[in-house]
N, C-alpha and C positions, 0 to 999 in steps of 0.2 A: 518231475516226470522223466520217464528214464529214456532212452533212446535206443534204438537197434542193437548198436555196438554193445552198451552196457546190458541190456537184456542175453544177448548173448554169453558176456563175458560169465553173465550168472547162472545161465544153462549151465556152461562149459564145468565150471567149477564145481556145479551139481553132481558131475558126474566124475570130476575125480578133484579134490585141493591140492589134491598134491603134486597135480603137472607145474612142472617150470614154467618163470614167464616167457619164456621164447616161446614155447610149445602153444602156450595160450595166444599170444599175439598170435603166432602164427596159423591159429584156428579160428582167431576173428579180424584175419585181414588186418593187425595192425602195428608198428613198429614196439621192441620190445620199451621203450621208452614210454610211448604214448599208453602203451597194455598197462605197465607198471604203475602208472599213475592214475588209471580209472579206477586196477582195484583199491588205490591207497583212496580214493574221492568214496569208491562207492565205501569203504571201511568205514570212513568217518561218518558218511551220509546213516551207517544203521544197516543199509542192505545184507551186509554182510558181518553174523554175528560171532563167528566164530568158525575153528577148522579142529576136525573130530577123526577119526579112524573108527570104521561101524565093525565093530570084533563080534565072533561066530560064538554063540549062546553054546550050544551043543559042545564047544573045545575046553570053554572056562565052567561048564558044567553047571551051567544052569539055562538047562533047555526046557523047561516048563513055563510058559505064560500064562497069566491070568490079567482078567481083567474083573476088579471087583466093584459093583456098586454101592457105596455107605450112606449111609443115612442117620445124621445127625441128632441126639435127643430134643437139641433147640437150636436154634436156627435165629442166632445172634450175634454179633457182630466180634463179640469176646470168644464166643463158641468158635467161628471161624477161623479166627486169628489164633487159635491155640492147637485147632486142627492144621492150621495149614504150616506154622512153625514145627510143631511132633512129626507130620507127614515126608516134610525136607529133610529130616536128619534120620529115615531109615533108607538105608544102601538099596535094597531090593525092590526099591518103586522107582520106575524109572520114568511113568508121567502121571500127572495127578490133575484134574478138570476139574472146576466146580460147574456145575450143571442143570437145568430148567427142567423141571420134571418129579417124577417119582422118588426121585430120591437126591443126594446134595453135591455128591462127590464120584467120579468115575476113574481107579486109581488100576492103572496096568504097570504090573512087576512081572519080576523074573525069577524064579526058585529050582533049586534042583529035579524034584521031583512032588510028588501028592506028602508025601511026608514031609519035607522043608517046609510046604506052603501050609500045614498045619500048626507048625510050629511057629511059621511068620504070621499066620493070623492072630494065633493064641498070644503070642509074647508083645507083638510089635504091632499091627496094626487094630484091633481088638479095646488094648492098653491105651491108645490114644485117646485128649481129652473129646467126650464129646458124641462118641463112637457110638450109636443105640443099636446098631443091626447091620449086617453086611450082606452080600448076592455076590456068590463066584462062578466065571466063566470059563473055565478053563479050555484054553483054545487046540483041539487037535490037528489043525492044518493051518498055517502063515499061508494063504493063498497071494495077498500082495504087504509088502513090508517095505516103505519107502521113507526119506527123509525130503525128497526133495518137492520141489514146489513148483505148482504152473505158473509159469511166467509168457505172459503173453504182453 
């Protein structure tokens, strides 16, 4: 169970990893010593998975998102494992859900434009084992785009 401090520390870091620990301590009330040592407790504990820099789609030129629905031929155990291994080893999917519903998989990437993501169906997502039919959304407004997480 986490406690005040630690829930804070996890806010704080939400909104930026890369402040110093003094900065941190000195944002949750606590010596930079005792700061230092929650984040190495909560590291080990899991809380805290990793530290990322969230870079601008539009500058590295691929500002097109989609999110696409797939829908597997069979819906077996070897099916999935084969999908989900081909799925991890293309660059332009940046999350991939299996999911309860109409269909199996809910896969949002990133592509330059309507033309790249032609190309990424056809070649790379398409080519996958497994693959019977796909649904694209391609998104015209990011209304909210967040990583972080409620912590209450």
């Amino acid at each position: 169970m986490l406690d005040k401090i630690s829930k804070r520390i996890l806010a704080e870091l939400q909104i930026d990893g890369r402040m110093s620990n003094v900065e941190l301590a000195a944002r949750v009330c606590l010596s930079p010593a005792a700061c230092l040592e929650r984040v190495r407790k909560l590291q080990e504990a899991g809380y805290i998975l990793s530290y990322t820099a969230q870079l601008n789609p539009q500058m590295l030129d691929v500002a097109l998102l989609v999110f696409i629905e797939v829908v597997l031929d069979r819906t077996t155990p070897d099916v999935f494992e084969s999908f989900k291994r081909g799925v991890k080893a293309v660059p332009e999917v940046l999350e991939c859900h299996m999911v309860a519903g109409g269909f199996d998989y809910l896969v949002k990437a990133r592509v330059k434009d309507m033309n790249a993501y032609r190309h990424f169906l056809g070649k790379s997502l398409l080519q996958l084992n497994g693959v019977r039919e796909t649904h694209t959304y391609a998104v015209m407004e990011e209304v909210k785009n967040t990583t972080s997480l409620p912590i209450h």
